[in-house]
N, C-alpha and C positions, 0 to 999 in steps of 0.2 A: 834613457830606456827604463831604470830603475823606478824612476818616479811614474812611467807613464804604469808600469806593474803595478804597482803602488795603488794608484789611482784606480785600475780597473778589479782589485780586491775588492769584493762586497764588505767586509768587516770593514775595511777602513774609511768607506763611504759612508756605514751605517753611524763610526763614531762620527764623525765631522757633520751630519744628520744631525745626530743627540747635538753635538758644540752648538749649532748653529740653533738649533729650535731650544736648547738652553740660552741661550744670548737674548734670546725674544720673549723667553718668558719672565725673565727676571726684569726685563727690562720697563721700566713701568712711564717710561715716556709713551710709551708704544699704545694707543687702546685695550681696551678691554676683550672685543673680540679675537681681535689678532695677537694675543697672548692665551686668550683659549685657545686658540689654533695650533698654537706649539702646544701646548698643552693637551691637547687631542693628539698631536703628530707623535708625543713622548710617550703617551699610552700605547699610539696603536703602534710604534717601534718596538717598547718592550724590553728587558734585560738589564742586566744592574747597572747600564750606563746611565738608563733614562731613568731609573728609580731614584738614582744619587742626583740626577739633575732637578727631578721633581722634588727633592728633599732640602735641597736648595735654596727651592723659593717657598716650605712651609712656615716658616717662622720670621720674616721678616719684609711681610710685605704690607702694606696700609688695608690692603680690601679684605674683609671678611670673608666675601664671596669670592674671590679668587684662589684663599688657603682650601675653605671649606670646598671648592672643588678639585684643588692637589692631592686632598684629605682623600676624595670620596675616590678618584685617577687612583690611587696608591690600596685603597681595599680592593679597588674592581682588578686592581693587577694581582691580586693577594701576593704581597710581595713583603716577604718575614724581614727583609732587610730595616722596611719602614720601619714595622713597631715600638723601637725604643722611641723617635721622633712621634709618630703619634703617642706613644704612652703619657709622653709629658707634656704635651698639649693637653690632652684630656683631662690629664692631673690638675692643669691650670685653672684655677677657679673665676681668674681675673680676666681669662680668654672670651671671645666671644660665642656665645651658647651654642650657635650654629654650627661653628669651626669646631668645637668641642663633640657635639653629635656627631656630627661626620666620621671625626676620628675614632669614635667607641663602634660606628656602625664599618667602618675601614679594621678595627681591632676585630672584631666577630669576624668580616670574610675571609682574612688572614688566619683566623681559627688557630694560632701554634698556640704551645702553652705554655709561650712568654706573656700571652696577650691576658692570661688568667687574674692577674692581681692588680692591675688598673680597671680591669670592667669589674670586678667585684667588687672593688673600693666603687666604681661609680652607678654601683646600683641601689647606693644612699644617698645619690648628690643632690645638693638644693636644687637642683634647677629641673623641672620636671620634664623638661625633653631629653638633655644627657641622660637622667634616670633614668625615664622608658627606653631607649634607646639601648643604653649598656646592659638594659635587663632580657632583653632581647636578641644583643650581640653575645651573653650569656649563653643563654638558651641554647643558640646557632652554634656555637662552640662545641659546646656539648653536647648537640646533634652531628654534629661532623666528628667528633671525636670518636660517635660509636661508630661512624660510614666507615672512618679507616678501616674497621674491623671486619668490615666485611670482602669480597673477595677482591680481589686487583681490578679486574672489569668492574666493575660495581662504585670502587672509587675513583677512579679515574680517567672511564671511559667517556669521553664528550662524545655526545650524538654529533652527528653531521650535519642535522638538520637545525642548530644554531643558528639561525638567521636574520630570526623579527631584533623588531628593537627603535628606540626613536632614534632619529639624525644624528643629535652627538651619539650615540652610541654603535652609529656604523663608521663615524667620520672619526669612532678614536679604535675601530676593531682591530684587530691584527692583522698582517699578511699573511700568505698570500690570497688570502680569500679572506671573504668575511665569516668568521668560524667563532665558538667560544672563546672567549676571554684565556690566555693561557697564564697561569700564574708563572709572575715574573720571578728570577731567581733560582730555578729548577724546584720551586715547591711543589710538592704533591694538590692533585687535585682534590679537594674532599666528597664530592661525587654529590654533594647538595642537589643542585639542581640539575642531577643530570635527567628529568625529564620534562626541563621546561626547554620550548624550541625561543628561548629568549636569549640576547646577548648577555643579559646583565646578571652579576653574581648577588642573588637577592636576598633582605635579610633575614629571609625567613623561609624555610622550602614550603613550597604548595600545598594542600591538602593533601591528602589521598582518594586519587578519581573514584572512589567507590562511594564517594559522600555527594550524594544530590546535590545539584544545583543552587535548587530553591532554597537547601538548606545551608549551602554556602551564601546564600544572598544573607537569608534571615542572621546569619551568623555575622556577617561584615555590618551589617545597619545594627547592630545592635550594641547601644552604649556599655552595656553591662557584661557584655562578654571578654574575656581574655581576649590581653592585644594580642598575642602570639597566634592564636587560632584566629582571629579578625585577619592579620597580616595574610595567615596563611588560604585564608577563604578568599582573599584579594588574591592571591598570584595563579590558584588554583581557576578561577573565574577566567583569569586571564589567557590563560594556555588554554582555555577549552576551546577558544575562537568565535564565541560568538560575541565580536564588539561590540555592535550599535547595543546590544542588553546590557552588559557592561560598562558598558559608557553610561550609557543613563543612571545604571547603579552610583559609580562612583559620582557620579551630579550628586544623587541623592547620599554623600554620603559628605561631600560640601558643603552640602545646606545644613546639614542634620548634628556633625559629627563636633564635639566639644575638644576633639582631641588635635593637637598642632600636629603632632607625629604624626597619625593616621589620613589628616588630611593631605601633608606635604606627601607622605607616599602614593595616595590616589591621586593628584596632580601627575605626579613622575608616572604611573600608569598608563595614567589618558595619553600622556606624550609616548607611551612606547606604543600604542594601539594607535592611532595618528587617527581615529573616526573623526569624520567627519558631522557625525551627530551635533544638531543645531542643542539642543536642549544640553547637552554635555558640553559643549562650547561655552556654551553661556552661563553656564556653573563657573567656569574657568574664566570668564572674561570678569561675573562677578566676584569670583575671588581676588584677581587680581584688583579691581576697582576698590575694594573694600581697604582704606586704609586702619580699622582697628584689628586685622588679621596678621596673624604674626607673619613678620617679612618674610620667613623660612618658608612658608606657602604659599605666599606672594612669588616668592622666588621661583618657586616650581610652576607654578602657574602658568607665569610670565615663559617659561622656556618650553610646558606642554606646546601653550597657544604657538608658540614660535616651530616648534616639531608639525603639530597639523597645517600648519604653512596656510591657512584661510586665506587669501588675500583679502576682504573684507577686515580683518583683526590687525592688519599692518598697522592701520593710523594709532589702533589702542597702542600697541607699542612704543611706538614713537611718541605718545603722549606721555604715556609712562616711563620712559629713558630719563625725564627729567624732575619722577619724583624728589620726593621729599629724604624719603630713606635709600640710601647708599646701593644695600642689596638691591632693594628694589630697581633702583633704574639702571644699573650695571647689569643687572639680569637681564632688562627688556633689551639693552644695547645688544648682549648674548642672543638674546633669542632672534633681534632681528636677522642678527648675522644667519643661525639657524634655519630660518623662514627663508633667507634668501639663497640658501646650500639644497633645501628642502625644494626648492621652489627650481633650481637652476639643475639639480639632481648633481650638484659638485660634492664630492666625498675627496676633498684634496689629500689627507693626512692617509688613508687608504691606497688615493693611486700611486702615492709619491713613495709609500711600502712597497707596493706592487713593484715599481720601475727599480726600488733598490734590489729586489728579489728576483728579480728576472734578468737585470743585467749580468 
């Protein structure tokens, strides 16, 4: 009788949860997608069980693309536990560039100020994606820093209307609904983006709605402007709801843009807007085809196209699973899985919170 008590405790179902989807993640016999999957199940669980499981598998695992998404799981949770584990990744100069960004843009939405002295050391680093990156995760720091300051509502209040978002980003939400992102560990929230209706904790808060459109477009197309205010012209565009304009922007910003940073985040974009726009597609279908593009965009590309679930773009994927570069077809294997969650409307890691949350 003790055991079946036992059993019918939600905390102790939630740990054996974390054991079990820790076991599959580390596990590297297992695919690629079905270690995203725990890996999705450990974000949208949450709490320092799944942070410590995710911290696990940051440092010793063969794929690039699978730390650099623990990396990216572990900011979106803003979870202060991580930081020292990212700090020294970051630090690593020998790491791979990718895995390195993640962690400085993972350091900024954790925003504490432990995070302070690795992103300033890496806002001189050789490598110009960390660079822009940590200069950026700067920035966001120190804009969360003043939000504290302002009233308790003001930082902490998440709107209700958190909803949009692409596929992995509903299939790693929290229970019991799909709601903002809660930071893992009882951190405060920094009140960044409390008026984007986006899941995602982004690296840069929005404009401010009182800046026209057109002059948010002109601002994002434009090579010469500061990335900070380009990033913010991108999230800002976003939240205002009109996709297919959107979409076609970021097409245009594909084609146009010399920057790997700027591009990989308008990939990630298109994937939370899911438009179906042919001419935005096909920005993303060329991106991906393009083997002189840094993988890192490739990468995102590859997991939009898999969020807008085309079925027309299946076979690109499945062609591309068997590139040349690693990220690269480890991502289209991800994205297929994505397309086919996207496609089937399964959000497994979601319901399987649900059922622990309601039992």
């Amino acid at each position: 009788r003790g055991d079946l008590h036992s059993e019918r405790d939600p905390r102790r179902r939630r740990t054996m949860s974390v054991e079990t989807h820790r076991a599959e993640l580390v596990d590297q016999s297992l695919s690629m997608p079905r270690r995203f999957r725990a890996l999705f199940t450990l974000r949208s669980i949450g709490g320092d069980d799944a942070v410590a499981a995710l911290l696990g598998a940051m440092t010793d695992d063969p794929s690039a693309l699978f730390r650099h998404e623990v990396a990216f799981a572990l900011g979106q949770m803003q979870a202060p536990g991580a930081v020292g584990v990212l700090k020294r990744v970051l630090r690593d100069a020998t790491d791979d560039e990718m895995v390195r960004h993640e962690c400085a843009e993972a350091l900024g939405a954790i925003a504490t100020e432990e995070c302070v002295d690795a992103l300033r050391d890496a806002c001189v680093d050789g490598c110009r994606v960390v660079r822009e990156t940590a200069t950026l995760a700067m920035r966001r720091l120190e804009h969360a820093r003043a939000k504290r300051g302002e009233t308790e509502d003001a930082a902490n209040g998440a709107p209700a209307s958190k909803t949009l978002g692409s596929t992995k980003e509903r299939l790693s939400a929290p229970a019991p609904a799909v709601a903002a992102p809660a930071p893992a560990n009882g951190a405060p929230r920094d009140g960044v983006d409390a008026d984007s209706p986006y899941l995602s904790v982004d690296p840069v808060p929005a404009a401010p709605a009182s800046v026209p459109s057109d002059a948010l477009t002109a601002v994002l197309l434009d090579e010469s402007a500061d990335m900070w205010d380009r990033y913010g012209a991108m999230f800002a565009l976003r939240n205002r709801g009109d996709g297919p304009g959107v979409a076609r922007t970021l097409g245009e910003v594909l084609g146009s843009s010399q920057s790997a940073l700027l591009k990989h985040e308008a990939c990630y974009v298109l994937g939370q807007l899911q438009e179906a726009d042919a001419t935005a597609r096909a920005s993303l279908v060329r991106t991906l085809e393009d083997v002189r593009e840094h993988p890192m965009v490739r990468h995102e590309a590859a997991e939009a196209i898999g969020s807008i679930a085309a079925p027309e773009t299946e076979h690109l994927l499945r062609k591309y699973a068997g590139d040349g570069d690693g990220i690269v077809a480890e991502s289209c294997e991800v994205a297929l899985d994505i397309m086919s969650a996207e496609m089937s409307g399964e959000f497994v890691p979601l319901a399987a919170a649900r059922g622990e949350a309601a039992a």
